[in-house]
N, C-alpha and C positions, 0 to 999 in steps of 0.2 A: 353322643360320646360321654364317658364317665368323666367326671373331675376326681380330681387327683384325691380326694380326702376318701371318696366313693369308691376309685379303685385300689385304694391302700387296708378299705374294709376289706373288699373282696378277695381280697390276695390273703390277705390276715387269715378271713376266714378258712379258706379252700388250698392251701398251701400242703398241709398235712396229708388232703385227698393222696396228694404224689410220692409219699416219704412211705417206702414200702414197711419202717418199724413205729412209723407215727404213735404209736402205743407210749413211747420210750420219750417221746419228747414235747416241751412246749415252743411254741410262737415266742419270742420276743423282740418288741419292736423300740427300738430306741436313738435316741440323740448322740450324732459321734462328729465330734468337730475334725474338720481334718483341715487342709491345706489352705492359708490365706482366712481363717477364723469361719469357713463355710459348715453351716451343721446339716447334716445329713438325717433322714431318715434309714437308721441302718438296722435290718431285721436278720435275727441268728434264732438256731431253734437250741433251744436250753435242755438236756437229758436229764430226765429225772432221777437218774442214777449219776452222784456227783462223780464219779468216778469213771464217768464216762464221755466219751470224745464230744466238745463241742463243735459245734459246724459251721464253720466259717461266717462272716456278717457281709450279705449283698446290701445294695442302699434301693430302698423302694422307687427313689425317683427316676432312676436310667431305667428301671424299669416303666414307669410312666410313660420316658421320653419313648420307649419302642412301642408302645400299646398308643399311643397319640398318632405315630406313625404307621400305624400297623390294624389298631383296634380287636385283635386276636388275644385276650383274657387269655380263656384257657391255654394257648399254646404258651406265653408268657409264663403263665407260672409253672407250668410244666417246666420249661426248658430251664426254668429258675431252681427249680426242686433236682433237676439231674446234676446240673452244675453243683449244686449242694452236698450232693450223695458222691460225686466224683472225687470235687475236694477233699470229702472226709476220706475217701479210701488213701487217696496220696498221702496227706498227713501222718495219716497214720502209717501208711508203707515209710515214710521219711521219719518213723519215730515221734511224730507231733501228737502228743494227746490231748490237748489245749488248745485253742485259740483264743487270744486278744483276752478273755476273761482272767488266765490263768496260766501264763508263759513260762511260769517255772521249768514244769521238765523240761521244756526245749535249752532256756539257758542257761540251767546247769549242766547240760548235757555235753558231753565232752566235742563235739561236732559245731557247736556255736560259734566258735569263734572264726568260722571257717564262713559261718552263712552274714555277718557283716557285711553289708552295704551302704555305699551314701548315697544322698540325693540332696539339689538344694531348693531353698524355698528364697522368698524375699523376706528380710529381717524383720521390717516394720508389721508386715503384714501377719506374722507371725508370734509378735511379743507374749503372749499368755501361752502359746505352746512350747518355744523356745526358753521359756523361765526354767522349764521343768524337767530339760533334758542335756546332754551334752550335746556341744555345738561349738563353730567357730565360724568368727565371722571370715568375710569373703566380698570385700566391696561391700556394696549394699545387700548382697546377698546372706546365707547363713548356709555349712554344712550341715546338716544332719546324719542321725544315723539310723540301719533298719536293721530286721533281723531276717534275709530272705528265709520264707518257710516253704513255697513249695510251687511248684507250676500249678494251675488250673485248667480245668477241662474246655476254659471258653480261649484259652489261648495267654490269659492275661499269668500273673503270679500273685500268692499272698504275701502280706510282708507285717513284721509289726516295730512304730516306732520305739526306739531304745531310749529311754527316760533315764532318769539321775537314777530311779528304785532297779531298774534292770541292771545298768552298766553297773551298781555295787555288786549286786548279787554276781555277774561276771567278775569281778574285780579287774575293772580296765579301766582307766584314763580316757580321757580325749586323744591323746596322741594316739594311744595305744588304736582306737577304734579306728583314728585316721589311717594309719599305718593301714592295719587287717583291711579296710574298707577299698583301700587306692589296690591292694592284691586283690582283692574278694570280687569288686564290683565289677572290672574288667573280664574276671573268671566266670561270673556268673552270666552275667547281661555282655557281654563282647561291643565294643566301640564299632560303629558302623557310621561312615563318611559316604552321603551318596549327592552327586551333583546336581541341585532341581532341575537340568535339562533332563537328567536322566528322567524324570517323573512327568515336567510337561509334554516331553516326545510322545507320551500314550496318550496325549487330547487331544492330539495336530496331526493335521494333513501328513503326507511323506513328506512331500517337499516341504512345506514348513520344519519340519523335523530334521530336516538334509540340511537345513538353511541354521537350523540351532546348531549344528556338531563344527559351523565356521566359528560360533562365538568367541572371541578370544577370553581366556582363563582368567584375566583380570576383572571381566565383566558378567559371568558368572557365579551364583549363588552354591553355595555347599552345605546341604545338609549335616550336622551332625549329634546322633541319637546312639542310639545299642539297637541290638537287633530284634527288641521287641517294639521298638520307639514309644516307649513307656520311661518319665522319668529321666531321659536321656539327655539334659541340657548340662548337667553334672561330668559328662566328657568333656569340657575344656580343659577339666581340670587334669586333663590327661594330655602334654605339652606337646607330644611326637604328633599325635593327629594334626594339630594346631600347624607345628613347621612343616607337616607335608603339604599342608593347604598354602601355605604361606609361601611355598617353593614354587607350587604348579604357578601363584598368580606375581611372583618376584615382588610383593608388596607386606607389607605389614598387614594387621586385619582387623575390619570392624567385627566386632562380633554381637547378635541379635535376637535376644532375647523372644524366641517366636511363642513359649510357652513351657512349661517346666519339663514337657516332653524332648526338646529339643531346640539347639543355636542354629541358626543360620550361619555362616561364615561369609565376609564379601570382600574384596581388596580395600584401602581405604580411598582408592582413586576414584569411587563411587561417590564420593557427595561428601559433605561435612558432616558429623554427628550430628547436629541438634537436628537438620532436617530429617535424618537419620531415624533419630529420636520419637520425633513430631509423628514420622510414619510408625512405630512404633506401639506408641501411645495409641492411634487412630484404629488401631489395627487389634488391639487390645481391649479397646470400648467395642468394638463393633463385630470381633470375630472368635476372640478367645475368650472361652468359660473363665470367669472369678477365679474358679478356684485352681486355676492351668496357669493363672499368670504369674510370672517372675518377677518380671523389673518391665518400670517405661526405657528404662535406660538402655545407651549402647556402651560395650566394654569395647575397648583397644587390646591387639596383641602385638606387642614388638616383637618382631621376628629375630632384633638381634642380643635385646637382653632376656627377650623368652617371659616377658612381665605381662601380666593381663590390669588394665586401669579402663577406669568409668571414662570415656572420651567425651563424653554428651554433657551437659551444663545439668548435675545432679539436684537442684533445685527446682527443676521445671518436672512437671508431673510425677512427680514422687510418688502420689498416693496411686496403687495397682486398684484401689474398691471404689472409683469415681463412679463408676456406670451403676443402673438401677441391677440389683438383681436378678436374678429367675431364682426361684428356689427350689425347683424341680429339676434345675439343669444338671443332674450327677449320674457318675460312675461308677462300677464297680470298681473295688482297693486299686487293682494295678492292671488296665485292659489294652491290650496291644492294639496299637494303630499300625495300620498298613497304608507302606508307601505303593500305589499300584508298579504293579510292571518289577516291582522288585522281589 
């Protein structure tokens, strides 16, 4: 099997092989810090003609992580070069002539304000990214902002984050973004609340499964993400989801940080936060990628002031980057996770 530095040549190399105008373009491969300070190997092919559509940036290591799994070179970088040639036609059918190099035409363009969205991140873990853009805090959490650019052919979307030099050249505020973003992000990516019974019933027996639809609603978990569950932990912040959960279990709500993809929701008749917490934490060294993670912490929802607050003892595992790294562990910008059975 190749290591990773071997199959980053290979792909460098034979990439172009797939690119039916490969004439028009180069290779580049480069360093793109994204979520929680993780840097990526993120490769985009540069047109020699500046004037011409760049193509999106994949990150070479989720490719790694499939070729580890898989050992199928060729078909990898194939299926990496369609995806490439896909994206660019959407972009450019959505008006996009730019990506991430050179975002002007998109946000000048009169349609931008419309493609705003948020997502959040964990604050501490993000301080040198967060310096340089708009944002608000949120708990220990931070809003951010993006600019959705476009579906992708592997199912995921592109997005690019809105910095202080963007949000001028739009001329909008903070507020301004939160506003567009609480409409935008609902309209784009749609709130999706699914019950983990619903998800464990596809591993279990019938009758196991007959046996979960007795649970009572207090002691049931609720997923909640958007419909690509990408990103999706950013729907608390959407209050209605919150009280219909809050109503099926007649309790107030822990809510559980499972990874920036998506909360958990649980009654709080389930256990005290710190233990809460503790599983959290555990669950975060041991199951979630670095750069997926949120917060160790659990938030509180009162059902009757509708207020979201840190419930867990905020000084107990603070830092989200305890665990050793992988640095091969990435994905592409925004790649939809499927809940099975749904």
């Amino acid at each position: 099997m190749l290591d990773y530095d071997s199959f980053k040549k290979i792909v460098e190399e034979s990439i172009m092989d797939y690119i039916p105008d490969r004439d028009n373009y180069q290779v580049n491969i480069h360093p793109v810090m994204k979520s929680n300070g993780k840097i990526y190997d993120g490769m985009c092919l540069i047109p020699n003609n500046p004037a011409a559509s760049i193509l999106p940036t994949v990150y070479l290591n989720t490719m790694y992580d499939t070729y580890q799994a898989t050992e199928r070179v060729d078909d990898i970088i194939k299926n990496t070069a369609s995806i490439l040639m896909d994206s660019k036609q959407k972009l450019l059918d959505n008006g996009v002539e730019t990506l991430e190099c050179n975002p002007l035409d998109l946000i000048c363009g009169d349609n931008a304000k419309s493609k705003v969205i948020f997502s959040l991140v964990n604050t501490d873990a993000n301080s040198e990214m967060l310096s340089d853009m708009p944002s608000r805090e949120f708990q220990d959490l931070s809003v951010i902002y993006k600019l959705y650019l476009s579906d992708l052919s592997n199912g995921g979307y592109a997005t690019i984050n809105i910095n202080n030099k963007i949000a001028d050249i739009m001329g909008v505020s903070e507020r301004e973004l939160h506003d567009l973003a609480m409409i935008n992000t609902r309209n784009i990516l749609p709130t999706k609340v699914i019950p983990m019974i619903d998800i464990i019933k596809n591993y279990v027996p019938e009758l196991m499964a007959a046996s979960l639809e007795q649970m009572p609603p207090d002691e049931q978990m609720y997923i909640i993400t958007n419909d690509k569950a990408s990103l999706g932990a950013v729907n608390i912040l959407y209050k209605d989801s919150l009280d219909k959960i809050a109503e099926i279990t007649g309790t107030d709500l822990y809510l559980i940080p499972s990874s920036t993809q998506e909360m958990i929701a649980v009654s709080t008749n389930l256990g005290t936060p710190d233990k809460v917490a503790d599983m959290v934490y555990e669950v975060n060294q041991d199951a979630v990628r670095e750069e997926e993670r949120l917060s160790n912490q659990v938030y509180k929802y009162d059902a009757q002031t509708r207020e979201i607050s840190i419930a867990s003892d905020a000084s107990i595992h603070r830092d989200i980057k305890d665990a050793p790294e992988n640095t091969n562990n990435v994905e592409y910008d925004q790649q939809p996770r499927r809940h099975r059975g749904r």
